[in-house]
C-alpha positions as CSV (number, residue, x, y, z in Angstrom):
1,X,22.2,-18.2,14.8
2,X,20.8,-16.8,18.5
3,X,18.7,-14.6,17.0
4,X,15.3,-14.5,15.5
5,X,13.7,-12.1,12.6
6,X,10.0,-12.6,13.0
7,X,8.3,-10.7,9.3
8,X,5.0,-10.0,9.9
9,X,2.6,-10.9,6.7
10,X,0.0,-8.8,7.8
11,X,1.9,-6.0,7.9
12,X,4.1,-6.1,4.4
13,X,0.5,-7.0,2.7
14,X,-0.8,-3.8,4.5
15,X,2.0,-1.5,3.5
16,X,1.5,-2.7,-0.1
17,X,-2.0,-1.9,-0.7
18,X,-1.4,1.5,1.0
19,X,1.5,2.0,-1.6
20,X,-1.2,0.9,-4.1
21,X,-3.9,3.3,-2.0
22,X,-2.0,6.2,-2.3
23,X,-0.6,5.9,-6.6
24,X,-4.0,4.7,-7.7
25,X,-5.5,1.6,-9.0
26,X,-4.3,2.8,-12.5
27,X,-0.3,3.1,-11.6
28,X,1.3,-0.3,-11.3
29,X,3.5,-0.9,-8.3
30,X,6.3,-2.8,-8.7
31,X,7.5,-3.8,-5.2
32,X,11.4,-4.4,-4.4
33,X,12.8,-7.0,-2.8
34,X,16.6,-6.6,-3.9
35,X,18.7,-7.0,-0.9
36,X,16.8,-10.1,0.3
37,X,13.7,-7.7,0.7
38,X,16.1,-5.4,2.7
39,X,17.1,-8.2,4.8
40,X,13.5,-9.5,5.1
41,X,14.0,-12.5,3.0
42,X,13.1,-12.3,-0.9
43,X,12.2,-16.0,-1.0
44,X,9.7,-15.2,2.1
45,X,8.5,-11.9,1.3
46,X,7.6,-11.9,-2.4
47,X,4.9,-14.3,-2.5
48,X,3.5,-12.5,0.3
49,X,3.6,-9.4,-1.5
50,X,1.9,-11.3,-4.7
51,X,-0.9,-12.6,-2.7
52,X,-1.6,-8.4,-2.1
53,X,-1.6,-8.0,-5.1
54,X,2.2,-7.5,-6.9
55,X,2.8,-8.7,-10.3
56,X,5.8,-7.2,-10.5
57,X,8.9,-7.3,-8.7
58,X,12.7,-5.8,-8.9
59,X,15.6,-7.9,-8.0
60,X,19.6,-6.5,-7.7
61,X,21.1,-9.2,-10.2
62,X,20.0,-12.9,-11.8
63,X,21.1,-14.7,-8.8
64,X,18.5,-13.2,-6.9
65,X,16.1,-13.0,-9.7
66,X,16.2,-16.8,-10.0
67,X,15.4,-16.9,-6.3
68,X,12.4,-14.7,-6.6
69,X,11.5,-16.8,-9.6
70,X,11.2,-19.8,-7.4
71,X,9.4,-18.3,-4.7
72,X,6.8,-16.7,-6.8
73,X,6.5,-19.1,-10.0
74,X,5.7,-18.0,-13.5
75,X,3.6,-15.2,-14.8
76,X,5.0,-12.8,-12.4
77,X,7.1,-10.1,-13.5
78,X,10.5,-9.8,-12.2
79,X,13.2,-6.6,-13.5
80,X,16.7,-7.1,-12.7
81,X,17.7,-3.3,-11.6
82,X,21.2,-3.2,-11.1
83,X,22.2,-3.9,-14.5
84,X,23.7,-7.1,-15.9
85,X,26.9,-8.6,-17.2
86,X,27.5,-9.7,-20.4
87,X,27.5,-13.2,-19.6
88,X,24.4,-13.1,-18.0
89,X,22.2,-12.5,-20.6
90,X,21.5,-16.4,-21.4
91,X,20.5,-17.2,-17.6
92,X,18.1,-13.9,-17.8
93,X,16.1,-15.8,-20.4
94,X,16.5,-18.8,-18.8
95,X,14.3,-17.5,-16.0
96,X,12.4,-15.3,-17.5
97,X,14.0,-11.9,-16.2
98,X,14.0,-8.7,-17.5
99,X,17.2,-6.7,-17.5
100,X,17.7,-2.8,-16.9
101,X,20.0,-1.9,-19.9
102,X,21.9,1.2,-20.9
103,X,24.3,0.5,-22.9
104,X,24.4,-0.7,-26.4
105,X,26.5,-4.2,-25.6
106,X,23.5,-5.3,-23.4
107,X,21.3,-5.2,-26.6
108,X,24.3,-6.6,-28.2
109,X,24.5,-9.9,-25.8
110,X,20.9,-10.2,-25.1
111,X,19.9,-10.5,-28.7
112,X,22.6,-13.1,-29.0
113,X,21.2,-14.8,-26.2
114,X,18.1,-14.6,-27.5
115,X,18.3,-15.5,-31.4
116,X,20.2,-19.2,-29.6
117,X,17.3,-19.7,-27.3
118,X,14.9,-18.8,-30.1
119,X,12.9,-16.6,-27.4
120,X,12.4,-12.7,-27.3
121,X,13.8,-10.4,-24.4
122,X,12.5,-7.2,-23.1
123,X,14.4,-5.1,-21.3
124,X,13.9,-1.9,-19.2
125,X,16.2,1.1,-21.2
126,X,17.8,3.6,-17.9
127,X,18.1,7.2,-18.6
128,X,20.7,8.9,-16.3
129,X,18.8,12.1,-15.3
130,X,21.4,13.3,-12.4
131,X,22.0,10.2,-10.6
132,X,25.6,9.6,-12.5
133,X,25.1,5.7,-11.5
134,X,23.4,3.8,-14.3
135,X,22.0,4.8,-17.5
136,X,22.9,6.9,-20.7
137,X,22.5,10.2,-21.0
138,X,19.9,12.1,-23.2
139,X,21.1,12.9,-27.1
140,X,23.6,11.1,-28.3
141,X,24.0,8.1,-25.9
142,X,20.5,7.2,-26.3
143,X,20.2,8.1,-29.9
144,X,22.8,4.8,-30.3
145,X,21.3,3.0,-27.3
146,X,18.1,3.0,-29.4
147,X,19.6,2.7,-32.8
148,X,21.3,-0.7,-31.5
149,X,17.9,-1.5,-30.1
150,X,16.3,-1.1,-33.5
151,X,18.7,-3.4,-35.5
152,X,17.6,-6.3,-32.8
153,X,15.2,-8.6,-33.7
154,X,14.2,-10.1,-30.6
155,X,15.0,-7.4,-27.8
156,X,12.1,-5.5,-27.0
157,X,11.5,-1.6,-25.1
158,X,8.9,-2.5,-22.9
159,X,9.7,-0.1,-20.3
160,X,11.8,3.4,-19.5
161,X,12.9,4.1,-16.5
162,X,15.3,6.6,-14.1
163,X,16.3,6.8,-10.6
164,X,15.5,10.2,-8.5
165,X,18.4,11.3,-6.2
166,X,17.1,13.5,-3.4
167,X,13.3,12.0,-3.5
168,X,12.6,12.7,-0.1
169,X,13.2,16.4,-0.2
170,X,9.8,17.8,-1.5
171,X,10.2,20.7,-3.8
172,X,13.8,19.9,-4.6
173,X,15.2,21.7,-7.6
174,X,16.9,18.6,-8.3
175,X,14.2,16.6,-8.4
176,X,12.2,19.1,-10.8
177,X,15.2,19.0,-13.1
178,X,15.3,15.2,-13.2
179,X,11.5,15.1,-13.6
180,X,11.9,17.5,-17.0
181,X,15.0,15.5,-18.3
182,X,12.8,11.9,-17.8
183,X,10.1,13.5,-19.8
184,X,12.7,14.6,-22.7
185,X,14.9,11.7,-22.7
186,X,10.8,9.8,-23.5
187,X,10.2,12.7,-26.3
188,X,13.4,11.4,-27.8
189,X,12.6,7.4,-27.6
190,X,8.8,8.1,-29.2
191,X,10.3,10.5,-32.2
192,X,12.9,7.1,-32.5
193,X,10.0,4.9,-33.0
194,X,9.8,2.9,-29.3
195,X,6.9,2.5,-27.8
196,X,7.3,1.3,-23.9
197,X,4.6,0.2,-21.9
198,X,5.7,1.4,-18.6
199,X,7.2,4.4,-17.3
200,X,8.8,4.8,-13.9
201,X,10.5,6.8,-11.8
202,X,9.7,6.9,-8.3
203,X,10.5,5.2,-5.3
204,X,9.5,4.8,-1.9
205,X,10.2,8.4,-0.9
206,X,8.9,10.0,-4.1
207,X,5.1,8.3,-3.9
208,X,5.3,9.4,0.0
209,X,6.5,13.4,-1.5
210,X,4.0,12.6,-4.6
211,X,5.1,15.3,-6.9
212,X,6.4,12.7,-9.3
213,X,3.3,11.0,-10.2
214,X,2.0,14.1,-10.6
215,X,4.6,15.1,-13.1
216,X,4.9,11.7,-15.3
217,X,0.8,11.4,-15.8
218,X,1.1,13.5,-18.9
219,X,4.1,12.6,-20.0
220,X,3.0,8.8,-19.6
221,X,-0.3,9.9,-21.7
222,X,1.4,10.8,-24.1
223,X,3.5,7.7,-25.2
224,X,0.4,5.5,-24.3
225,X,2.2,4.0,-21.1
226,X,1.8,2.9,-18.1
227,X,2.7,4.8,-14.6
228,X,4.9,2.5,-12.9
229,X,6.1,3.4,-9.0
230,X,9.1,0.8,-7.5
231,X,8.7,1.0,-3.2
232,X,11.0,-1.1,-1.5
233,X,11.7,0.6,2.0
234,X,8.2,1.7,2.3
235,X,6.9,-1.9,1.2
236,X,8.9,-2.9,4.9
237,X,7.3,0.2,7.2
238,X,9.9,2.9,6.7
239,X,10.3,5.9,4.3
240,X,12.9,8.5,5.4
241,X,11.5,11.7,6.4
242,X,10.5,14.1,3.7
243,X,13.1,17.4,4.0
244,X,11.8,20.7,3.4
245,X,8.1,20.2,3.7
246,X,5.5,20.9,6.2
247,X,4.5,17.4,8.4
248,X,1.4,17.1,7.0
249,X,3.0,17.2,2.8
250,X,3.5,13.3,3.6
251,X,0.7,10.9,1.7
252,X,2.6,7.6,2.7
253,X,4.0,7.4,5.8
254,X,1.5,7.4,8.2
255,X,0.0,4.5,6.8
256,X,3.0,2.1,7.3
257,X,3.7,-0.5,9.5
258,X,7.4,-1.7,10.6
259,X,7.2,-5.7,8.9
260,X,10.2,-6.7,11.3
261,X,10.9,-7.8,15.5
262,X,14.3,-9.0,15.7
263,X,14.6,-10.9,19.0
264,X,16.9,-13.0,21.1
265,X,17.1,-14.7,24.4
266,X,19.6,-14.1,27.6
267,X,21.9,-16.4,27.9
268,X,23.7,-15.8,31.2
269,X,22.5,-12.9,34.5
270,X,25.2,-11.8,36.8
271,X,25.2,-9.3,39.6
272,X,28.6,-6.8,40.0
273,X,30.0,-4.2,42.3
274,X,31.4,-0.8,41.9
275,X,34.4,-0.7,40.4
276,X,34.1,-3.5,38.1
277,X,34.8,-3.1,34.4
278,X,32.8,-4.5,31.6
279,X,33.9,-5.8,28.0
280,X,36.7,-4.4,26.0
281,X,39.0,-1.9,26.8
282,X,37.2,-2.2,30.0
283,X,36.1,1.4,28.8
284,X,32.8,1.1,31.6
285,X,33.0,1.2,34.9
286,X,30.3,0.4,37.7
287,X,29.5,3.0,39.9
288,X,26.7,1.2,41.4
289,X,25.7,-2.6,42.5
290,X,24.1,-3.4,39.0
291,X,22.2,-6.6,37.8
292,X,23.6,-7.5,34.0
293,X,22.3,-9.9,31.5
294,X,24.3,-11.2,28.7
295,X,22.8,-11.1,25.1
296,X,24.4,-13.9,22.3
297,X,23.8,-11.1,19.3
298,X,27.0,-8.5,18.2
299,X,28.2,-6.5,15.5
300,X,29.0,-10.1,12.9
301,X,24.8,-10.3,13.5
302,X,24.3,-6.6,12.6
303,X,23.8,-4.9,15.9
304,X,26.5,-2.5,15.7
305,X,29.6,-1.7,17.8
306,X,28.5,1.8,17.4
307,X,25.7,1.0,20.0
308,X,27.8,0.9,22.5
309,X,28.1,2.9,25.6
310,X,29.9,6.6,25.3
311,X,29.3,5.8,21.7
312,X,25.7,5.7,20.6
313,X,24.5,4.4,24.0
314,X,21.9,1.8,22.3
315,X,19.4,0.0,24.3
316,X,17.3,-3.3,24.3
317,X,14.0,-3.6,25.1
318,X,13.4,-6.5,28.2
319,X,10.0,-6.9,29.9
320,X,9.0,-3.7,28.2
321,X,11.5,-1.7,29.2
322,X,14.6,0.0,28.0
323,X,17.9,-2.5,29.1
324,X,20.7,0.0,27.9
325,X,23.7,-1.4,26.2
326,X,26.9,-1.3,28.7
327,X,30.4,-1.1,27.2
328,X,31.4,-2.4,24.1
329,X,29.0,-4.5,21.9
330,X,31.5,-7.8,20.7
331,X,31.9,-9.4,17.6
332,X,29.0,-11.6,19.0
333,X,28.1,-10.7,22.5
334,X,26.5,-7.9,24.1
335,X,26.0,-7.0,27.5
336,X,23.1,-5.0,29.0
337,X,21.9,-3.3,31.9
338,X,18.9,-4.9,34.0
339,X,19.1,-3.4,37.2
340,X,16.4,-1.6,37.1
341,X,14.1,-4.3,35.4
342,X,12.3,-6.8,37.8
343,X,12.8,-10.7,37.7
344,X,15.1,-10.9,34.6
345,X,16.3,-14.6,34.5
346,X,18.3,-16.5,31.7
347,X,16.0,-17.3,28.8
348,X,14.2,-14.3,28.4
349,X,13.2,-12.3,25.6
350,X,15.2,-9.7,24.7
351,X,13.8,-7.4,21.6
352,X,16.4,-5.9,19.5
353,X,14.6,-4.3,17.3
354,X,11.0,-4.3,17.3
355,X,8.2,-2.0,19.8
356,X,10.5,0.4,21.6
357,X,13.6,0.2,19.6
358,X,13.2,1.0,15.8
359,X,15.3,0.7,12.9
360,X,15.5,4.2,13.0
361,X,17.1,4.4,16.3
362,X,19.9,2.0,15.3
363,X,20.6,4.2,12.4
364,X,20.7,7.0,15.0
365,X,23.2,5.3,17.4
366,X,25.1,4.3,13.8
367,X,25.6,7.7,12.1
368,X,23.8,5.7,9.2
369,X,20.1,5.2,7.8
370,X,17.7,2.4,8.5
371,X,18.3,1.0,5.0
372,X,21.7,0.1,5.6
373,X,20.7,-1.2,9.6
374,X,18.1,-3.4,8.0
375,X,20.5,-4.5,5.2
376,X,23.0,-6.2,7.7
377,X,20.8,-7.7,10.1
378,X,21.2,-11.6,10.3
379,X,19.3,-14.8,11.8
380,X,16.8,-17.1,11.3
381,X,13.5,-15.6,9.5
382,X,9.9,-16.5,10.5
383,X,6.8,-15.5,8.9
384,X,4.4,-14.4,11.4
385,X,0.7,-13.4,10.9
């Protein structure tokens, strides 16, 4: 690959310990590195992220929870959060994970798995509280989740859980609502009997808006568990802005620092004349003599077509300065514009993402959010100081 992702330890340590700064020494943060960390790098990032202080982590599926398991050896915690298969339940005790379940079959396949291995599973038991992704709903649904749940012998509720859908818009009515159907949905697994030890709800966005901790103290009181908070965006130097709320409503934000510089180097500088066309559909034209340095980086490396010129017009930064993106971005080539930028010469740096061009302002050229630009970037990963 021509490119470099350069993940700063200083930095993800420092956004954990503010994640831990703002919930409180008493509300255990359980960071997520699904995604490879975002596209960070799980095997990179989580021991990192234990050495701050993380005892807990959440993983998509077992593949990647047997990668995290390598990378941060036993003892730590590791919650598989995208559900399970059937026929994974023998390799989630094989490496010590612990699945999100919803459904009465996963008890069903997990105590299998478990009575054959002679070992004892707990599992993580999702309520759907308006997300209509994963979980069951409240009454009847849960009332056989946890019926199933009792007639297992070695399956064990250690933790309840739900997923927020508009976090980042403080004061959301949607958010109240799912805050008051978490707190019945854990009414109706203490009158069956369960007694979890965590509780959790909130995500990056929700410890930056804070009304959810707020809201789940009692109700966390009063089964005897504890808070439990699952950043992942924020754990990288990013929370989406808060919608709805004054500038100032934001606990988490300000204290975050981006974890990732994605770089490459110029592999060819030409000089052209007015009139001449550049890349495909030769949809730019020169107007000007203009100076041009070729980039070995396109849209099959993550930096999107949509950063091309007359489309998102995206930029690079070269020498410190902005090298705008001129016509198409390729499959993996993109040409800029260094005219106006002293002494450029094949070899050079050029930052793609990094100081002067965030995450953020891909997702602005893309019509998409810096999750999914950090998602699909690719090439070789460094840890940095």
């Amino acid at each position: 690959m021509k490119s470099t992702l350069n993940i700063s330890r200083s930095a993800l340590q420092t956004n954990f310990r503010a994640v831990q700064s703002v919930v409180g020494d008493d509300v255990e943060v359980l960071a997520v590195v699904k995604a490879d960390a975002y596209g960070h790098g799980a095997a990179l990032c989580a021991p990192v992220l234990a050495q701050a202080g993380a005892k807990w982590f959440g993983v998509s599926d077992v593949e990647e929870g047997a990668i995290v398991r390598a990378a941060v050896g036993a003892g730590a915690r590791i919650l598989v959060m995208c559900g399970m298969e059937f026929g994974d339940a023998a390799a989630m005790l094989a490496h010590d994970l612990t699945p999100v379940v919803w459904r009465p079959a996963h008890i069903i396949a997990l105590q299998e798995a478990a009575l054959a291995a002679n070992l004892y599973c707990r599992v993580h038991l999702e309520i759907d509280t308006g997300m209509t992704r994963q979980g069951c709903a409240i009454g009847a649904e849960l009332a056989d989740l946890l019926g199933q749940l009792q007639n297992a012998s070695h399956v064990i509720c250690e933790g309840v859980m739900s997923h927020l859908c508009c976090a980042e818009s403080a004061g959301a009515e949607s958010t109240r609502r799912q805050q008051a159907r978490f707190t019945e949905a854990l009414e109706q697994i203490s009158q069956a009997g369960a007694t979890p030890a965590y509780i959790h709800l909130a995500n990056s966005s929700a410890v930056d808006e804070g009304s959810t901790a707020v809201a789940l103290r009692g109700a966390a009181n009063a089964c005897r568990a504890k808070l439990m908070v699952r950043p992942g965006f924020a754990l990288y130097g990013h929370v989406l802005p808060l919608e709805g709320a004054a500038g100032d409503a934001a606990r988490l934000s300000t204290h975050l620092t981006p974890a990732l510089t994605w770089s490459t180097s110029i592999t060819d500088v030409r000089d052209i004349s007015p009139g001449t066309t550049v890349g495909y559909g030769a949809t730019y034209v020169a107007t000007r003599d203009m100076r041009l340095a070729l980039l070995p980086v396109g849209y099959a490396d993550g930096f999107r077509r949509a950063a091309s010129s007359g489309l998102g017009d995206g930029w690079v930064m070269i020498a410190g300065k902005r090298a705008p993106v001129v016509g198409r971005v390729s499959m993996n080539l993109t040409v800029v514009d260094v005219t106006d930028i002293a002494s450029v010469e094949v070899g050079d740096d050029a930052m793609l993402l990094g100081e002067g061009v965030s995450a953020e302002d891909h997702a602005q050229w893309s019509g998409t959010i810096a999750y999914d630009v950090l998602c699909g970037i690719r090439g070789n990963r460094l840890l940095s100081h």
